[in-house]
C-alpha positions as CSV (number, residue, x, y, z in Angstrom):
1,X,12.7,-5.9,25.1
2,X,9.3,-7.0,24.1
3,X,9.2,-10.4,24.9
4,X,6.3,-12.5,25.0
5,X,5.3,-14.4,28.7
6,X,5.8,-18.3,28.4
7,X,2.2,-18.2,30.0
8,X,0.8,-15.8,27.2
9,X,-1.5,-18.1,25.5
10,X,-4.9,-17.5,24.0
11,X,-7.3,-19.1,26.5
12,X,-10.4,-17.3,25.4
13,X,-12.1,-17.5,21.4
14,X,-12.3,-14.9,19.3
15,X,-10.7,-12.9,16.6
16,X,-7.3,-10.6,17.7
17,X,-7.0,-7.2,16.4
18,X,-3.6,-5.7,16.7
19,X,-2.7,-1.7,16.0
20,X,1.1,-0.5,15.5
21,X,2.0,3.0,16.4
22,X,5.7,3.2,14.8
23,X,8.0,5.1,16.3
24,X,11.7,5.5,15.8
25,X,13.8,8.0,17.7
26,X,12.0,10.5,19.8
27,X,8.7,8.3,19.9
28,X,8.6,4.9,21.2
29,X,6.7,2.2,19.2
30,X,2.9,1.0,20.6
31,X,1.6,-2.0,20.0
32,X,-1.7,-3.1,21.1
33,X,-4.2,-6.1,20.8
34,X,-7.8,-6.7,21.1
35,X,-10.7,-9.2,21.1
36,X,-14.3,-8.6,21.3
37,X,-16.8,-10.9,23.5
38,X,-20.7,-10.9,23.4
39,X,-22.1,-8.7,26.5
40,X,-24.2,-11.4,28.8
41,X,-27.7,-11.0,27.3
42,X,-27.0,-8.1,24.2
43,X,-24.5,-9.8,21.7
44,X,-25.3,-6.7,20.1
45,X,-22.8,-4.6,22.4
46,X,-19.8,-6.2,22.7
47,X,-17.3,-5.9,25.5
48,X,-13.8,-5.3,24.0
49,X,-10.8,-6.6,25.7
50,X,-7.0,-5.8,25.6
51,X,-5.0,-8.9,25.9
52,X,-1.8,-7.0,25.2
53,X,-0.3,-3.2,25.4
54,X,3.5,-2.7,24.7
55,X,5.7,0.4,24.4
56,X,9.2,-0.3,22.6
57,X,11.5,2.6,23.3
58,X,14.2,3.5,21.9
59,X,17.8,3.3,23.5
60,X,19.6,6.2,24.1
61,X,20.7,7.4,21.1
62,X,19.3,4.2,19.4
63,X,16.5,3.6,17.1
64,X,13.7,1.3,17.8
65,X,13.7,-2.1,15.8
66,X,10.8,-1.9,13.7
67,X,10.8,-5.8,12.5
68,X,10.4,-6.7,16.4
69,X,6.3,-5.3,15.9
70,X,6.6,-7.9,13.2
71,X,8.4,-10.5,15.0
72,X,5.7,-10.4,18.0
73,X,2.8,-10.3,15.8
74,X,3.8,-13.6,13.6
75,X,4.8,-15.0,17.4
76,X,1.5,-14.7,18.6
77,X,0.0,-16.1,15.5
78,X,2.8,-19.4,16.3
79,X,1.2,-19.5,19.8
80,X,-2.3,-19.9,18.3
81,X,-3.9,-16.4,18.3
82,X,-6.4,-15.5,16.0
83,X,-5.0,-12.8,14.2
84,X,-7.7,-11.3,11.9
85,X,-6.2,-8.1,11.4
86,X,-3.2,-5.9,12.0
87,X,-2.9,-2.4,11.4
88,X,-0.3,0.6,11.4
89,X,-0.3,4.1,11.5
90,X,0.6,5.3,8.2
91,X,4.3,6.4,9.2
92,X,7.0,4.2,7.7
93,X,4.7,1.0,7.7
94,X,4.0,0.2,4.2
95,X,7.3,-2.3,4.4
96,X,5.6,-4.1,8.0
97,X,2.2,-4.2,6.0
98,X,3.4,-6.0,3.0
99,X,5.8,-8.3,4.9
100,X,3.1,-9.6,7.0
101,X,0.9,-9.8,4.0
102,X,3.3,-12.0,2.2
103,X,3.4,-14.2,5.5
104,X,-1.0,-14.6,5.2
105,X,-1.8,-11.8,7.5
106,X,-4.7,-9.1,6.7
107,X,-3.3,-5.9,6.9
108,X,-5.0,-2.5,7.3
109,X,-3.6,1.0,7.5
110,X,-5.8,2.9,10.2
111,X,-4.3,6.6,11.5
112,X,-6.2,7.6,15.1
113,X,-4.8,11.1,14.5
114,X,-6.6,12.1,11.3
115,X,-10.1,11.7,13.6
116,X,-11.1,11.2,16.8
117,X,-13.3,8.4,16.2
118,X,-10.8,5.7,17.5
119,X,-10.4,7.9,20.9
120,X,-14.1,8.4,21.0
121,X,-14.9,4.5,20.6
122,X,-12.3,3.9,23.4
123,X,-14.0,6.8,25.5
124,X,-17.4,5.3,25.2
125,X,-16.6,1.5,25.5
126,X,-14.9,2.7,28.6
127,X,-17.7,5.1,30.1
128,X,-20.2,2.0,29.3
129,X,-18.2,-0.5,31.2
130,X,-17.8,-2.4,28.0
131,X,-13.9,-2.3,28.1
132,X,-11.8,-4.6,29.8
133,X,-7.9,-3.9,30.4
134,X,-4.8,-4.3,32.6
135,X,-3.1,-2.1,34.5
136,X,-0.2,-0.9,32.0
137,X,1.3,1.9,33.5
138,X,2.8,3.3,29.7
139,X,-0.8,3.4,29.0
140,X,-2.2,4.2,32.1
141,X,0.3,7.3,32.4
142,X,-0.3,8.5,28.9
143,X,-4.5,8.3,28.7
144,X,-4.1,10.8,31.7
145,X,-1.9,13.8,29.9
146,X,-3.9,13.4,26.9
147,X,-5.4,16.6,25.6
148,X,-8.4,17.5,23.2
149,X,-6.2,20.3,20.7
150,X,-7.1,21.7,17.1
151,X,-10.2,20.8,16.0
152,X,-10.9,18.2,17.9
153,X,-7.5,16.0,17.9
154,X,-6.2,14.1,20.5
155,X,-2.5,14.7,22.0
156,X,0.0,14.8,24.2
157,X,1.3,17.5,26.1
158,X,5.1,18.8,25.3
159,X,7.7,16.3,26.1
160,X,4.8,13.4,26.5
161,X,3.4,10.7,24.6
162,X,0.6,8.6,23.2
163,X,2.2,5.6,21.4
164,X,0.7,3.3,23.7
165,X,-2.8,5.0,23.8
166,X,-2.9,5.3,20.0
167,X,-2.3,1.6,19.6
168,X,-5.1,0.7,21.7
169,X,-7.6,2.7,20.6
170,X,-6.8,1.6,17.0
171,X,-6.8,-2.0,18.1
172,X,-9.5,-1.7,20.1
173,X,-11.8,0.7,17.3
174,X,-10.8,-2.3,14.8
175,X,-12.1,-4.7,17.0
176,X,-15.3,-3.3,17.6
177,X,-15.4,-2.9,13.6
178,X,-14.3,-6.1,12.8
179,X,-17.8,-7.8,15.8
180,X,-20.3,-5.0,14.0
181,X,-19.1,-6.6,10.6
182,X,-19.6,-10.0,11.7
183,X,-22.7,-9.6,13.5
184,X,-23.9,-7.8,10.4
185,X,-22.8,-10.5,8.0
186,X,-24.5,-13.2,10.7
187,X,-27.5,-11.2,10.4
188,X,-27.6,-11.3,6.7
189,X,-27.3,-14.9,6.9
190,X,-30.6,-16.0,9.6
């Protein structure tokens, strides 16, 4: 489960941004990743793509493995992505974040469920035609149920999910973070 396509190759430039959403028995783990491109003619307003979305369930009655978000991250580095960042929810991933810190990776903790920035940045990119996906159906299934609850959080109904949606929009809100901070730094610089 969670294997990478021999074909999955980077073929584009650009920094990768990937988001964990941990889960372990009733959730299922997300794991997204994300690279901004300059718009034709406004490198100001980026288009953000998702090269990768990936739900890890649990088996029945089983735990998910939660080295293999590890395992495909430092994979994808070995195949020659760009990793500039990857982040995790702050459930059970302080042991993922320093292990892939030892191994040379920046780490980040970034929760999409303390705001709804991350959702609203996904919204917006997506309203703007600035974001670029694949038909996932995990995803595609779970960005439909979600609901606006509490003051403004995003959810799932009873008995759904949002592991996959969570891990995109915090991939693809640290993506878009990660261009503004390098445009603002190549700014500084002219």
């Amino acid at each position: 489960q969670g294997r990478l396509a021999g074909w999955f190759l980077p073929t584009e430039p650009g920094q990768r941004y990937v988001h964990v959403d941990l889960g372990l028995k009733r959730d299922s783990c997300g794991m997204a990743m994300a690279r901004c491109m300059g718009t034709p003619g406004d490198m100001s307003s980026p288009t953000v793509v998702v090269e990768l979305m990936l739900r890890l369930a649990p088996e029945s009655g089983e735990e998910v493995d939660i080295s293999r978000p590890r395992e495909l991250v430092l994979a994808l580095r070995g195949r020659g992505f760009p990793i500039a960042q990857v982040s995790y929810d702050g459930w059970q991933s302080a042991d993922s974040r320093q292990i892939l810190a030892r191994k040379g990776l920046q780490t980040k903790l970034v929760s999409v469920d303390r705001t709804p920035e991350a959702y609203e940045t996904l919204k917006a990119l997506a309203m703007e035609g600035r974001l670029v996906l694949y038909a996932y159906e995990p995803f595609l299934s779970e960005a439909a149920s979600l609901e606006v609850v509490r003051g403004g959080k995003i959810d799932h109904p009873p008995r759904g999910s949002k592991d996959v949606t969570d891990a995109v929009a915090g991939a693809v809100s640290e993506a878009l973070r990660g261009w503004q901070g390098t445009a603002g730094m190549r700014a500084e610089v002219v």
